[in-house]
C-alpha positions, -999 to +999 in steps of 0.1 A: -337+563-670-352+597-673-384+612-676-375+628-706-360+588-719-388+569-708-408+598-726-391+594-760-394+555-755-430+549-750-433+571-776-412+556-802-426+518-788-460+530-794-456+541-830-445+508-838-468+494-821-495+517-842-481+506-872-484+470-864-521+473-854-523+492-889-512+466-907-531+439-883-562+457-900-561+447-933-560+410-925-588+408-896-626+404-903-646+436-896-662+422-869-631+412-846-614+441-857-642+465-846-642+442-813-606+447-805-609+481-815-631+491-789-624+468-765-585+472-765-571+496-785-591+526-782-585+522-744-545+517-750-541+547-772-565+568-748-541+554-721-508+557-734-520+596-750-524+604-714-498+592-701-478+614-727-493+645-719-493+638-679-451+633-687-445+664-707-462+683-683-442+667-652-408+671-667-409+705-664-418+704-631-387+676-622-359+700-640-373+733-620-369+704-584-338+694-595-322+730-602-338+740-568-322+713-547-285+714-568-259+712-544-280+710-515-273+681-489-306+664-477-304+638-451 
């Protein structure tokens, strides 16, 4: 898988995953939701929002590696 894949997929997995914990909302008590909130997902999304940036700014990086080393032999 690529960067740029992987990327897209955690991504995509995470909106879904957003939209779930959105909907999670309605039904939990103020209490436990604040608890999970701060405990979990505020964490996750600090996490995962990272994790984001730290890729976008690597994959530029990989493609400049990879046009450097094209049709080189390493051994």
């Amino acid at each position: 898988m690529s960067l740029d894949m992987g990327r897209n997929r955690l991504f995509k997995e995470f909106e879904v995953l957003r939209l779930r914990w959105e909907q999670a909302q309605l039904t939990w008590l103020y209490v436990v939701r604040a608890e999970f909130t701060d405990q979990h997902w505020k964490p996750l999304d600090l996490c995962v929002l990272t994790t984001l940036g730290a890729m976008d700014r690597l994959a530029p990086i990989l493609n400049q590696v990879r046009q450097d080393c094209a049709g080189r032999e390493f051994l």
